[in-house]
DSSP file (Angstrom, degrees, kcal/mol; ACC not computed):
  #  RESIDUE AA STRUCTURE BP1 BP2  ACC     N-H-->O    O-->H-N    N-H-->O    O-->H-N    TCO  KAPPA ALPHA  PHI   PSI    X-CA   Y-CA   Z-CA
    1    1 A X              0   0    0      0, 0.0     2,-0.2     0, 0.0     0, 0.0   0.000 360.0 360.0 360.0 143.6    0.0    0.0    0.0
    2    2 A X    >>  -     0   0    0      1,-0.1     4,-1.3     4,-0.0     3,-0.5  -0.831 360.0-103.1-112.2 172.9    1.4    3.7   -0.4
    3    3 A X  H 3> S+     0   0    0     -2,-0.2     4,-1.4     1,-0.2    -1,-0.1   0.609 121.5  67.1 -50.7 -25.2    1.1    6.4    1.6
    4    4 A X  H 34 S+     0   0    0      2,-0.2     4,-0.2     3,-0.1    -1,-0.2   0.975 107.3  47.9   1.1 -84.3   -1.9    7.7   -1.1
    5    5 A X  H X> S+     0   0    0     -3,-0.5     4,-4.1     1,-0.3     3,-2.1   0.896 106.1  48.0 -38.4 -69.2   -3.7    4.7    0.4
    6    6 A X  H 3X S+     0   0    0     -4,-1.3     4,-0.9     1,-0.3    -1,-0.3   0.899 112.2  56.5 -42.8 -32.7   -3.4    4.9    4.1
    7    7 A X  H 3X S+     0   0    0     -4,-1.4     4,-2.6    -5,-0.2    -1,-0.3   0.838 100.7  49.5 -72.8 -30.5   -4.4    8.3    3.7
    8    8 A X  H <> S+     0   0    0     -3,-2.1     4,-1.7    -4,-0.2    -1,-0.2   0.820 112.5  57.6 -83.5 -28.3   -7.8    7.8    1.8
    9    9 A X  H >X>S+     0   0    0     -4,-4.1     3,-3.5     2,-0.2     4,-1.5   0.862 107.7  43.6 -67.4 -79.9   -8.5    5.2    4.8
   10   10 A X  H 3X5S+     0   0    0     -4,-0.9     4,-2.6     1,-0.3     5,-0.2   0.645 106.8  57.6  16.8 -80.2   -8.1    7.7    7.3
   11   11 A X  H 3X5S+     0   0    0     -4,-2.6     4,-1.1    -5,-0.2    -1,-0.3   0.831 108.9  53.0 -50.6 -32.3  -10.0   10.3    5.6
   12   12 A X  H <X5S+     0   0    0     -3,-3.5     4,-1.7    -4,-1.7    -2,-0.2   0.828 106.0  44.8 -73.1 -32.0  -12.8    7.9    5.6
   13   13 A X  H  X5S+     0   0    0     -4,-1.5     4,-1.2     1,-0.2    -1,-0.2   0.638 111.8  53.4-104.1   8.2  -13.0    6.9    9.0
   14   14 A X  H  X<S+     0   0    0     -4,-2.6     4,-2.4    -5,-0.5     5,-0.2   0.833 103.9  56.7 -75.5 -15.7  -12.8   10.4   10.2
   15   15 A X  H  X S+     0   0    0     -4,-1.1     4,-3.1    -5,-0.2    -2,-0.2   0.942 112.0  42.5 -50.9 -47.4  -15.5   11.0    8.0
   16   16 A X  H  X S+     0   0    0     -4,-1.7     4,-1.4     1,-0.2    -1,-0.2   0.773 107.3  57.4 -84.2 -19.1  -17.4    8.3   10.0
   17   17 A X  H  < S+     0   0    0     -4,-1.2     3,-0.2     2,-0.2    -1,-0.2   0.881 109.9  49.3 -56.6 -51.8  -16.3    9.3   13.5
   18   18 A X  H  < S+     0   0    0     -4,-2.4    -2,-0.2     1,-0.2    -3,-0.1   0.957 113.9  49.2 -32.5 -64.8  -17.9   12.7   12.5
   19   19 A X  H  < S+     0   0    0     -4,-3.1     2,-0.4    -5,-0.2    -1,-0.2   0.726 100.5  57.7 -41.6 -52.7  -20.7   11.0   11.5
   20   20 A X     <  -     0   0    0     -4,-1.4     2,-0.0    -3,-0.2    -1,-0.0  -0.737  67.4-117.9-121.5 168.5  -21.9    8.7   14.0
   21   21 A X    >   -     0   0    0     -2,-0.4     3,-2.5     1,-0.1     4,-0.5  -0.111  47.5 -79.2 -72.0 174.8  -23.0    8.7   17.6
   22   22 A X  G >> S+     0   0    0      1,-0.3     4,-1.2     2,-0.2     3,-0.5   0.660 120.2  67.4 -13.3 -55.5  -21.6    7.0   20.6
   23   23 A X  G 34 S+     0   0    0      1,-0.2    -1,-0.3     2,-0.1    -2,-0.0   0.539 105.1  41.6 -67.7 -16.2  -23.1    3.7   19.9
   24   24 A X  G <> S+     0   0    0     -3,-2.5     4,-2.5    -7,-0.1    -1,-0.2   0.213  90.5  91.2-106.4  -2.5  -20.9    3.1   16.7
   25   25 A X  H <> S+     0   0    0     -3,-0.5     4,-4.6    -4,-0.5     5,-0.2   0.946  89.6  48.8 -26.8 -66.2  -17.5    4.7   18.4
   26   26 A X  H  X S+     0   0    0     -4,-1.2     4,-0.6     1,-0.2    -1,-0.2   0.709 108.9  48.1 -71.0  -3.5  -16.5    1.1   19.7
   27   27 A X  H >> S+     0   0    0      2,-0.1     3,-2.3     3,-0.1     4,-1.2   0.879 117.8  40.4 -91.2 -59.6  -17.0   -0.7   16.5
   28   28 A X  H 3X S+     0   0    0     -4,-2.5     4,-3.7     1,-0.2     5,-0.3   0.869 108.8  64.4 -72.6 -19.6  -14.9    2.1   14.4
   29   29 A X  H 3X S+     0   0    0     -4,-4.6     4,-2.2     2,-0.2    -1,-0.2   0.912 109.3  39.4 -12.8 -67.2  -12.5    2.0   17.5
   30   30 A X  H <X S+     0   0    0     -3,-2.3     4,-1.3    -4,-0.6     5,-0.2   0.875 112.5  59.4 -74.9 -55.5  -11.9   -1.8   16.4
   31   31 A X  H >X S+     0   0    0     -4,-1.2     4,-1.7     1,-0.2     3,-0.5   0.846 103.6  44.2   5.2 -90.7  -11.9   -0.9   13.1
   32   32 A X  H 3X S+     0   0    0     -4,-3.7     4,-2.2     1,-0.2    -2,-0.3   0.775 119.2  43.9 -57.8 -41.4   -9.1    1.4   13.2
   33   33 A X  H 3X S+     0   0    0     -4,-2.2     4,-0.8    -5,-0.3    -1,-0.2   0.757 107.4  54.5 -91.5 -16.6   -7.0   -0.9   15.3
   34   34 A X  H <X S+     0   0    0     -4,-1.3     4,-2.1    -3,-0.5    -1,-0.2   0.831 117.9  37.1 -91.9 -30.6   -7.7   -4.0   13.6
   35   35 A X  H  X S+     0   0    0     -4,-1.7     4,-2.6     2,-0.2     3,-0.4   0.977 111.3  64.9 -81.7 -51.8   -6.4   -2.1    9.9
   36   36 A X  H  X S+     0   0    0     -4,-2.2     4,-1.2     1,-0.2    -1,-0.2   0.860 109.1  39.4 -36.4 -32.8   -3.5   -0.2   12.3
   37   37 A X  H  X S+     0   0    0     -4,-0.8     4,-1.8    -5,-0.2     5,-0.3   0.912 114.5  50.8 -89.1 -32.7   -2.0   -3.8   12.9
   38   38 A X  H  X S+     0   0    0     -4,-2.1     4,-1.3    -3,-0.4    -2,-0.2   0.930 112.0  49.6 -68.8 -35.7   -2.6   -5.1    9.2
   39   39 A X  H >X S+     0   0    0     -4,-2.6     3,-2.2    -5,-0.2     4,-2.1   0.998 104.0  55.4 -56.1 -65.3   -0.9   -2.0    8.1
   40   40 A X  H 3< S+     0   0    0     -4,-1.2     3,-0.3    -5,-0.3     6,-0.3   0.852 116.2  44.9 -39.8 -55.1    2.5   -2.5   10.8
   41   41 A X  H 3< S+     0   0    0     -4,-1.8    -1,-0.3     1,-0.2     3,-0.2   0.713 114.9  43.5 -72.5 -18.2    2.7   -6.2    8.8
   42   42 A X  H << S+     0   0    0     -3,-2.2     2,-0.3    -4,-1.3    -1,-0.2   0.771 134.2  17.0 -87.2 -22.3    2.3   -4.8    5.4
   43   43 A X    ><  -     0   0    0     -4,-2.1     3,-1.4    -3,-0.3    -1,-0.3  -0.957  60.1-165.2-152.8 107.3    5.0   -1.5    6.1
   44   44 A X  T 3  S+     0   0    0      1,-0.3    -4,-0.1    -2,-0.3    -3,-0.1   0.670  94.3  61.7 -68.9 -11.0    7.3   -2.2    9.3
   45   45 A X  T 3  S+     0   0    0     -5,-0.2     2,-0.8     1,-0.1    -1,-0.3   0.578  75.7 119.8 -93.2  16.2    7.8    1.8    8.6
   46   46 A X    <   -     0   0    0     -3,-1.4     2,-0.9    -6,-0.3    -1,-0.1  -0.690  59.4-142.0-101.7 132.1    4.3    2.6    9.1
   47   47 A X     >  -     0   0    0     -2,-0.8     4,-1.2     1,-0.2    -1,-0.1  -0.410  10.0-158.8 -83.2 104.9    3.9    4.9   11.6
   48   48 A X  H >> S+     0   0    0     -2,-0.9     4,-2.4     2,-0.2     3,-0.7   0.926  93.5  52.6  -7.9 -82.2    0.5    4.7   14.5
   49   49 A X  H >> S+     0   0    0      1,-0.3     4,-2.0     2,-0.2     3,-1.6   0.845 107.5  45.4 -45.5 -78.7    0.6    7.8   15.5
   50   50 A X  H 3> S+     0   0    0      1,-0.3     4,-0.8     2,-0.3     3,-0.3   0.661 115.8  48.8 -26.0 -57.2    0.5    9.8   12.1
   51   51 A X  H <X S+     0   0    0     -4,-1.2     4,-2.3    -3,-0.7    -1,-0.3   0.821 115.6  46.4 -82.4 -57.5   -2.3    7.4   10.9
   52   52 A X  H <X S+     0   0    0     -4,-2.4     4,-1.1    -3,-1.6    -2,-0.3   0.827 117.4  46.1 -84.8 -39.3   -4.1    8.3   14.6
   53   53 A X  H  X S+     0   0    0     -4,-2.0     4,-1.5    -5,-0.3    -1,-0.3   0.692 112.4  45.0 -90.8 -15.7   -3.3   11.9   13.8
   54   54 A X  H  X S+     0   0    0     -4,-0.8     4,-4.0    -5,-0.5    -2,-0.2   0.895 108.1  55.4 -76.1 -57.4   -4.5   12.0   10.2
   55   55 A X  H  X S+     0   0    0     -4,-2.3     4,-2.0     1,-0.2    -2,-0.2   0.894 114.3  46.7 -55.1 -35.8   -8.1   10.0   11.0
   56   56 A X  H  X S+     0   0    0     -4,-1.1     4,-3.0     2,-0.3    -1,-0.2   0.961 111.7  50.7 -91.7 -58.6   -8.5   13.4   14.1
   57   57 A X  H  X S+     0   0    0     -4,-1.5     4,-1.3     2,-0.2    -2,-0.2   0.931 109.2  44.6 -33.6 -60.6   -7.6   15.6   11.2
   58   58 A X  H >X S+     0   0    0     -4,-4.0     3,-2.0    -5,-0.3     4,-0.9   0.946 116.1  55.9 -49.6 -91.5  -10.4   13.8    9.0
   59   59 A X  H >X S+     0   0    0     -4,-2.0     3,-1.3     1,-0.3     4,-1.1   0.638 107.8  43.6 -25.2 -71.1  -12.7   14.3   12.4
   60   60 A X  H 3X S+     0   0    0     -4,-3.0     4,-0.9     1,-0.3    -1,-0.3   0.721 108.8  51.6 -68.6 -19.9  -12.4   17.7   12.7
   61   61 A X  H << S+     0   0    0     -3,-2.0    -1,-0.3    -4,-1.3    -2,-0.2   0.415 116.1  53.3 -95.1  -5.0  -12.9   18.8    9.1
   62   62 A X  H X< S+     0   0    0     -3,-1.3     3,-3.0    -4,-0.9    -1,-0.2   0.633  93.1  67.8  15.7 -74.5  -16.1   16.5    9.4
   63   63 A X  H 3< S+     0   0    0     -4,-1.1    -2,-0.1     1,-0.3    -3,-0.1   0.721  84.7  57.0 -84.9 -28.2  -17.4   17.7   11.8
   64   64 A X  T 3<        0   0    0     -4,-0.9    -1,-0.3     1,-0.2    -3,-0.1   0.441 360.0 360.0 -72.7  12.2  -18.5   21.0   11.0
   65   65 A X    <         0   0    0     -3,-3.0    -1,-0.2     0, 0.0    -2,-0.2   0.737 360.0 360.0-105.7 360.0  -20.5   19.3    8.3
């Protein structure tokens, strides 16, 4: 995957954090962590944090819609 990619996932589930209540948090929670490990095995360089910080970027520019 290139950085492109990781980036359109990201944008999508901040889109969908924006989007839903409370009651769908813990699923994209699971989500996010279950693609955050499939990414580490596919690119040892890909970094958490950046990923974590992109998807809050995606949230906030969301959320004002």
């Amino acid at each position: 995957m290139t950085k492109k990619d990781y980036e359109l996932i990201a944008a999508c589930l901040g889109a969908a954090y924006a989007k839903f209540n409370n009651s769908k948090m813990l699923a994209l929670d699971d989500l996010a962590s279950r693609l955050e490990l499939e990414f580490e095995l596919d690119n040892p360089k890909f970094n958490t944090e950046k990923f974590q910080g992109r998807i809050n970027y995606w949230i906030d520019k969301h959320s004002n819609d």
